[in-house]
C-alpha positions in Angstrom: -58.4 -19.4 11.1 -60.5 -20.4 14.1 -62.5 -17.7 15.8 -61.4 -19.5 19.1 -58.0 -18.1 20.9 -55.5 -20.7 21.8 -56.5 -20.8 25.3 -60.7 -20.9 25.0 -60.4 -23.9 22.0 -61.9 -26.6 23.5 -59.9 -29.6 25.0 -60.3 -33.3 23.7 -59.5 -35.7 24.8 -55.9 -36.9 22.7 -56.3 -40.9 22.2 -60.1 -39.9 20.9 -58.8 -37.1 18.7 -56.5 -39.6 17.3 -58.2 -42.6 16.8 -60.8 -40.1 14.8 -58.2 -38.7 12.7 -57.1 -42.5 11.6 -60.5 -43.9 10.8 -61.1 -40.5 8.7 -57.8 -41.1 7.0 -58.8 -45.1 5.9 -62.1 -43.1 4.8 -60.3 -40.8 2.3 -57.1 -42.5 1.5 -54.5 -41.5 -0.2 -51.2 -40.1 0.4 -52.3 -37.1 2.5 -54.1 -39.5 4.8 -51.5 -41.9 4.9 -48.7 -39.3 5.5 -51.1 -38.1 8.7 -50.8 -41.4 9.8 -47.4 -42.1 9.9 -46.6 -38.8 11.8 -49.3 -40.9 14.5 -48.1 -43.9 14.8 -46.5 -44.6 18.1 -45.3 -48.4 17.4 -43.4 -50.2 15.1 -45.5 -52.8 12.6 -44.0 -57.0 12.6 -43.2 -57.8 9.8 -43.8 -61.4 8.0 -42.0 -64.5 7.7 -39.1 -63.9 5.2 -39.2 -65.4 1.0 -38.1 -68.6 2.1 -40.6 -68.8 5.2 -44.1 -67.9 3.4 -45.0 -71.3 3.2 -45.6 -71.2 7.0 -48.5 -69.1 6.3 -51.9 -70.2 6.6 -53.2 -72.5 3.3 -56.6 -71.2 3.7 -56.6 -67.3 2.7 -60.1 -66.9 5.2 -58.3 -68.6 8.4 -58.2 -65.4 10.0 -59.4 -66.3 13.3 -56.2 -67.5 15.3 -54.4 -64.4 13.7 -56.7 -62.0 15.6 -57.9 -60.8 19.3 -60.8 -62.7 21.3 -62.6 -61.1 24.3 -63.3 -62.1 27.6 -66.1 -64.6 26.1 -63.6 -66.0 23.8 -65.4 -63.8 20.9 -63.3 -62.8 17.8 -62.3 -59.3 17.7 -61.9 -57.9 14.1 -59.7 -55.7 13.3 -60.6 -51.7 13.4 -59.9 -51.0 10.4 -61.0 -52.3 7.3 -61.1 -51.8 3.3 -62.6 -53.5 0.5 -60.7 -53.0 -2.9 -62.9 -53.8 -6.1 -60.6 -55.1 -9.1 -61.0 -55.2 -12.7 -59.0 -56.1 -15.7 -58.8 -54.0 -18.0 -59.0 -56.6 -21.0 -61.5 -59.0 -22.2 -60.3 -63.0 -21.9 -58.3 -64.7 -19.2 -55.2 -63.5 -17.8 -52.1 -64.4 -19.0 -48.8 -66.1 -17.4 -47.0 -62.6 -17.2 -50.1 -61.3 -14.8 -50.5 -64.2 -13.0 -46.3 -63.7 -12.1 -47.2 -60.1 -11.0 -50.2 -60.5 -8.7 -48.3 -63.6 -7.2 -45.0 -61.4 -6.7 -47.1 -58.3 -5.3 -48.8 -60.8 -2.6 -45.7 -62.0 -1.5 -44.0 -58.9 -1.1 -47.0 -58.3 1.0 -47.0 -61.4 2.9 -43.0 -60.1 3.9 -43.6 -56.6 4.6 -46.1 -56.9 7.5 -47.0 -60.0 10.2 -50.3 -61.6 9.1 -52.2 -60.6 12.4 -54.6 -57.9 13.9 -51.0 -55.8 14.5 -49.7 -56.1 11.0 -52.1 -57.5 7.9 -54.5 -59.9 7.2 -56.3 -60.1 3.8 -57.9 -62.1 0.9 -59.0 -61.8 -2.8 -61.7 -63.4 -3.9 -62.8 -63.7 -7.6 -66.2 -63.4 -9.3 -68.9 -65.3 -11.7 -67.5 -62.8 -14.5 -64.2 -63.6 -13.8 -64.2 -66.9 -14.6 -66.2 -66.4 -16.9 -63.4 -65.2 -19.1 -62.3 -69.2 -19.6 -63.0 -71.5 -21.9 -63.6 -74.0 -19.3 -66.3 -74.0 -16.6 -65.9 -74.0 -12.7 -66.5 -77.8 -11.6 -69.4 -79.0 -10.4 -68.8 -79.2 -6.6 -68.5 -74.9 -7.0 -71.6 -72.7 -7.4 -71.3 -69.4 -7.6 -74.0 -67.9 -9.0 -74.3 -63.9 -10.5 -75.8 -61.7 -7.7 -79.1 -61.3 -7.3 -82.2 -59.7 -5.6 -82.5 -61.5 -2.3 -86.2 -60.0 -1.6 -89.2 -58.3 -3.3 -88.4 -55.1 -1.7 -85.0 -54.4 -2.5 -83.1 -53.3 -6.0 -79.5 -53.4 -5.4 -76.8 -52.7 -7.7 -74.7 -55.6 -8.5 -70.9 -56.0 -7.5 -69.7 -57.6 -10.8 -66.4 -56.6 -10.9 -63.5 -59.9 -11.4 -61.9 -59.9 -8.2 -62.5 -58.5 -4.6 -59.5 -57.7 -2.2 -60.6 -57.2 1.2 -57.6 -55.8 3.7 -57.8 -55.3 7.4 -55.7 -54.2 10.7 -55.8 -52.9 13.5 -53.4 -50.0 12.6 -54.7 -47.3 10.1 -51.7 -46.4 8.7 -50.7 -50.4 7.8 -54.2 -50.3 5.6 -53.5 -47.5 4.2 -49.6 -47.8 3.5 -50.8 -51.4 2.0 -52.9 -49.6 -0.5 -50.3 -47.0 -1.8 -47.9 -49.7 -2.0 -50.5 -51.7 -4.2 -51.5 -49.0 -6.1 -47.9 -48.3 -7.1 -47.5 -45.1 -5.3 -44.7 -46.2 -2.9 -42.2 -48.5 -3.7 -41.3 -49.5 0.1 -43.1 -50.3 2.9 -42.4 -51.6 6.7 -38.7 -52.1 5.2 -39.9 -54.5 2.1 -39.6 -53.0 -1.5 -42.3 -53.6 -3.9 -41.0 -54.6 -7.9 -44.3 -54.5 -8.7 -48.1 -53.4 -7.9 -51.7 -54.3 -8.1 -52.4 -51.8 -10.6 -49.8 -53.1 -13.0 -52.5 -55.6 -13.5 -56.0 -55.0 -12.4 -57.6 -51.6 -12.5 -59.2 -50.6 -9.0 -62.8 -49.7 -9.6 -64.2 -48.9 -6.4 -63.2 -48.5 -3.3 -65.0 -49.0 0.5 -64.0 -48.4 3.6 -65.1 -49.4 7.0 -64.2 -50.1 11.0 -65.9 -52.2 14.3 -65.3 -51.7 17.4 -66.8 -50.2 21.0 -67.6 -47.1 20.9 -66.5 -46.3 17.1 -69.8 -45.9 15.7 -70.7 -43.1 18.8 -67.5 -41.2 17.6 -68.2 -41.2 13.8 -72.0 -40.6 14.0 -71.9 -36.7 14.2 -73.7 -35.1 11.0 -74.2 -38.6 9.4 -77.2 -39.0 7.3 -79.3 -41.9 8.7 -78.7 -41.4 12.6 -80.9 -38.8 14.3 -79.3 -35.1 14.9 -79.1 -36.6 18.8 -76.3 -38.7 18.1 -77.9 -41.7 20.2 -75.6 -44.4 19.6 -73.9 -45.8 22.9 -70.8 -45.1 23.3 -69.8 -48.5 23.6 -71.9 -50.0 20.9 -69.6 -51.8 18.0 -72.0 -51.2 15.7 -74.8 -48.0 14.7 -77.7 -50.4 15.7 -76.3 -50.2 19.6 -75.9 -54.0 20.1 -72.8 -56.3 20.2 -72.3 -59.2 17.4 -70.7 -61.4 16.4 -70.9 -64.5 19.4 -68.5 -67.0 19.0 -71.7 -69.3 19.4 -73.6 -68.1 16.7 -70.6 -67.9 14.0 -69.7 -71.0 11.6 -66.1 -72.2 12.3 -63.7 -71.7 9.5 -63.5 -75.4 9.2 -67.2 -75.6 8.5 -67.2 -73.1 5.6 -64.5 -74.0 4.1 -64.8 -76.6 0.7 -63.7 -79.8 1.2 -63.2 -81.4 -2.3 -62.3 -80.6 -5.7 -59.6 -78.0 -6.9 -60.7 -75.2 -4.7 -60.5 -77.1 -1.6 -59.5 -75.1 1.6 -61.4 -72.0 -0.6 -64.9 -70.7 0.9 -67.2 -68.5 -1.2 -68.0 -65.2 0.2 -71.4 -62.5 -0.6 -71.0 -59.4 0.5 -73.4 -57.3 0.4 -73.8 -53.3 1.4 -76.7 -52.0 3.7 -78.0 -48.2 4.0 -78.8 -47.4 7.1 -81.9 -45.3 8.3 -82.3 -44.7 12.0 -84.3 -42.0 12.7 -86.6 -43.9 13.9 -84.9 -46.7 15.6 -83.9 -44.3 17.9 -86.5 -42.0 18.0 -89.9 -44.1 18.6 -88.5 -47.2 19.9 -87.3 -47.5 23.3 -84.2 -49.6 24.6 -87.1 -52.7 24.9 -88.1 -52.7 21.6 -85.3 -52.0 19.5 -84.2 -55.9 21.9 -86.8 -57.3 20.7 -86.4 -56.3 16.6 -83.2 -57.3 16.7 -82.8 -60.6 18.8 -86.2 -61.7 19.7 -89.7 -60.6 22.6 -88.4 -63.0 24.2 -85.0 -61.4 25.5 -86.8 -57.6 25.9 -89.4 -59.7 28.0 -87.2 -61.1 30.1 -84.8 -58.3 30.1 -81.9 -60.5 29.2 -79.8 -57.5 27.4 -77.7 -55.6 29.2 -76.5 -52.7 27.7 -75.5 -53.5 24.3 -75.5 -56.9 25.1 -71.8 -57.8 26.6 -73.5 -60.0 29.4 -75.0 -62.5 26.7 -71.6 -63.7 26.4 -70.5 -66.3 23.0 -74.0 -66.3 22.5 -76.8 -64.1 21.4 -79.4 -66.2 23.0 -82.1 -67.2 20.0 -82.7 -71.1 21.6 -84.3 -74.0 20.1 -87.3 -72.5 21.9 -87.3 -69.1 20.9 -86.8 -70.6 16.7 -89.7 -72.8 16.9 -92.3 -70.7 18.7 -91.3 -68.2 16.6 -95.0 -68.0 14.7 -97.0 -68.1 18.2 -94.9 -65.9 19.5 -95.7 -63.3 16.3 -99.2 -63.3 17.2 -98.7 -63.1 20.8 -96.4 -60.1 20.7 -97.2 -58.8 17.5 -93.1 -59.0 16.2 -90.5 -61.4 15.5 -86.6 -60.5 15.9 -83.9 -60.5 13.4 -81.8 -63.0 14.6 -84.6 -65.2 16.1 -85.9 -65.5 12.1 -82.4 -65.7 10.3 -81.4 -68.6 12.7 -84.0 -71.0 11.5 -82.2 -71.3 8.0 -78.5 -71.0 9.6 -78.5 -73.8 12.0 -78.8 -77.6 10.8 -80.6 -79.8 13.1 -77.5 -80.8 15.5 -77.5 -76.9 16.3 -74.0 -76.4 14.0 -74.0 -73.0 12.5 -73.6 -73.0 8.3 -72.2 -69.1 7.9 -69.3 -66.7 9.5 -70.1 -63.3 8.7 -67.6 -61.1 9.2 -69.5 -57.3 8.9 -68.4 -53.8 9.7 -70.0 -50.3 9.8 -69.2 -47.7 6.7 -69.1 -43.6 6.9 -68.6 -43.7 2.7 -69.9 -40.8 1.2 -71.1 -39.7 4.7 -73.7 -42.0 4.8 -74.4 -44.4 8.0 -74.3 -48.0 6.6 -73.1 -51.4 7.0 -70.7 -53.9 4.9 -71.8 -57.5 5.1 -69.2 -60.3 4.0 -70.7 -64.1 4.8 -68.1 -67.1 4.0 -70.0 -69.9 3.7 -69.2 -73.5 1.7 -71.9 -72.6 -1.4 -73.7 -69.2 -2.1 -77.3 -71.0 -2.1 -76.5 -71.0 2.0 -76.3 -67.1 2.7 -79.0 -66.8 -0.1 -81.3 -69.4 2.5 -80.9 -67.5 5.6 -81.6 -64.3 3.9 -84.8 -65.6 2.9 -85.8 -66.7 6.7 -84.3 -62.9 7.3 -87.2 -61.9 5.1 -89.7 -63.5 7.0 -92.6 -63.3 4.1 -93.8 -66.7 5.5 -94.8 -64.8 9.0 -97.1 -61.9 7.0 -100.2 -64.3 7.1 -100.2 -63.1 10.7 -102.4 -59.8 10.6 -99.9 -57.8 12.7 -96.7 -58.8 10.5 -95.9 -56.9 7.3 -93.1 -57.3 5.2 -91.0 -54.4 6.4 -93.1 -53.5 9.6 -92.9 -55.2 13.0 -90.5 -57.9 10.9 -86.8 -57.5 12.7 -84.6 -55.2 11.2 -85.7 -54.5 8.0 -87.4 -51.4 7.8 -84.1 -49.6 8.7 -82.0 -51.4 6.5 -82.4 -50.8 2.7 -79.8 -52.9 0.1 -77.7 -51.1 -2.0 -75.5 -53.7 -3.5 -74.8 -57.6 -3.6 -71.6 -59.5 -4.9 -70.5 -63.1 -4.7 -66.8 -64.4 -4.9 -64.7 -67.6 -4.9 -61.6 -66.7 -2.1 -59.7 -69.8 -3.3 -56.9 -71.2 -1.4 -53.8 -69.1 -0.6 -51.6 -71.0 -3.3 -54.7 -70.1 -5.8 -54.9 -66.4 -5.1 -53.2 -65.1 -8.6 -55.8 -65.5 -11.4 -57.2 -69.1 -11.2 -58.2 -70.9 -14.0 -61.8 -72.3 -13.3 -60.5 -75.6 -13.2 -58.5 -74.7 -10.0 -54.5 -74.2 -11.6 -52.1 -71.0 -12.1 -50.5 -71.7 -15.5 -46.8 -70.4 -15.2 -46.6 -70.7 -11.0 -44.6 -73.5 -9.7 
């Protein structure tokens, strides 16, 4: 019982209460949190197309972007709420016919039980190196995709090796959540759509992350969270812990460019994701607003003062110019510090200016820890792996002032904690290809 009367408990506000209560129930799951949700929910959920309609679905399972909201800039807004489902199977060798029926049956029921849009569902599965390592055969050559690995000298991540990777997001708590306990077998109808059969009847679920974006999400879930200060400095509109707006239409691949263009998997992408600690202490405690600008885009743009706020005025475009790229070195020795995205665009743009990845990232409170979920889609693995490199920025530490982790963007608040690579195949591909891009026992 609280020690507070009725009448002297404080007042909060009721939309903030309640949009804290969802993104703690997609934390902890289950039916409890789903059952909260539901009593919540103010709106009813679209459903899909109908059985004989799916095919009017998108063909690539990562077109996301015209299913989804855009700002005033014409950025893509992703949805709220997100949740990354790592699959197994429980025995060694490749699937057989019977499985493949099931996961293709369970996707479809999906695909009818909620609209594929920010206000219903949108998700993908994408499978790993040791999943297709189960076949006799080999992927074909036009597809590499390589084990994880350690991307720098300074990090020792855990590797996501696990054979598939289903990533869900919506808008609406209680759709993500409902989703799950319909794929885990624990409710046999959702949004009017009975399920004959489940995820689990085939894969086992071996871990499982959740996550959001949005302004002014991170300010309401950073109280008592290891790695941001006692203060609780995030702005309140920030989308992200790091107080800065991403993800600029400008500075994103298009989901043409990522996607592959030949061989079975065509219309597929590949996609790392990778999971980032976050320690901000001191981002927030010894930097100022100017130089936590110039760590994370470039001295230029704290110079000139062109970020305002967490950085809604820049627009569809963070602002790292030709310029800014090549001067990069002088600039290091003039200012003593380069920015993060000023050193990962020099390996993520090709000489016409076109950008080669579309990340996709969102903030985690998992085991009440402050830290960051990273998918990239991108045509080949090797790309991500490239711009990670110029991320690292060992080529600057000749400069006396530049260390590895110090003065060097971002990284000495971000620590790696684990790396995976998938193949998200095309949508008529999704149940347990064969490396050689075919679903024995599908029409």
């Amino acid at each position: 019982m609280s020690e507070h009367s009725q009448e002297d408990r404080p007042r909060y506000d009721h939309e903030h209460t309640r949009r804290s209560l969802l993104k703690r129930a997609v934390a902890a799951g289950g039916v409890g949190a789903l059952a909260a949700c539901l009593d919540r929910a103010e709106e009813p959920v679209p459903r899909g197309p109908t059985k004989d309609k799916l095919s009017s679905l998108p063909t690539r399972q990562h077109a996301w972007n015209d299913r989804i909201r855009t700002d005033d800039s014409g950025n893509h807004v992703l949805p709220k709420h997100q949740l990354l489902l790592y699959l197994t199977l429980p025995r060694s060798g490749p699937p057989n016919t019977n499985a493949r029926k099931i996961i293709e049956s369970t996707f479809q029921t999906l695909d009818q039980a909620y609209e594929r849009s920010h206000a219903g569902l949108i998700y993908s599965i994408g499978y790993s190196p040791r999943y297709f390592s189960r076949f006799d055969s080999s992927l074909p050559g036009s597809i590499t995709l390589p084990e994880p690995r350690a991307l720098s000298s300074f990090e020792t991540p855990t590797f996501d090796r696990q054979d598939a990777l289903l990533h869900l997001v919506s808008d609406r708590a209680d759709v993500i959540l409902a989703a799950e306990e319909a794929l885990r077998g624990n409710r046999p109808r959702i949004n009017t759509i009975d399920f004959e059969s489940a995820l689990t009847d085939v894969f086992r679920i071996s871990d499982r992350r959740s996550g959001f974006i949005g302004p002014g999400l991170p300010a309401k879930k950073q109280d008592s969270l290891k790695g941001i200060p006692d203060s609780n400095p995030v702005p309140e509109n920030s989308p992200l812990f790091m107080g800065f707006k991403v993800g600029f239409r400008q500075n994103q691949a298009t989901e043409s460019h990522v996607t592959i263009r030949t061989g079975p998997f065509a219309g597929g992408t590949t996609k790392h994701v990778s999971n980032l600690r976050m320690r901000l202490d001191d981002w927030y405690t010894e930097l100022d607003n100017s130089d936590r600008i110039a760590k994370i885009f470039s001295p230029t743009h704290a110079a000139e003062d062109r970020v305002d706020g967490v950085g809604v005025n820049l627009g569809a475009s963070n602002g790292v110019s030709e310029d800014i790229i090549e001067n990069i070195e002088t600039a290091a020795r003039e200012d003593a510090i380069i920015g993060h995205a000023q050193k990962a665009a020099r390996a993520n743009r090709k000489e016409d200016g076109t950008v080669k990845t579309l990340r996709r990232h969102f903030e985690s409170t998992d085991d009440g820890e402050a830290s960051l979920h990273f998918p990239s889609l991108q045509r080949e693995i090797s790309t991500f792996e490239n711009v990670r490199e110029a991320m690292n920025g060992t080529d600057l530490t000749e400069i006396p002032t530049i260390r590895q982790r110090v003065h060097n963007g971002i990284l000495e608040y971000i620590f790696v904690k684990r790396r995976g690579n998938f193949l998200i195949p095309p949508r008529s591909l999704r149940a347990l290809p064969t490396p050689r891009g075919s679903t024995p026992g599908l029409n």
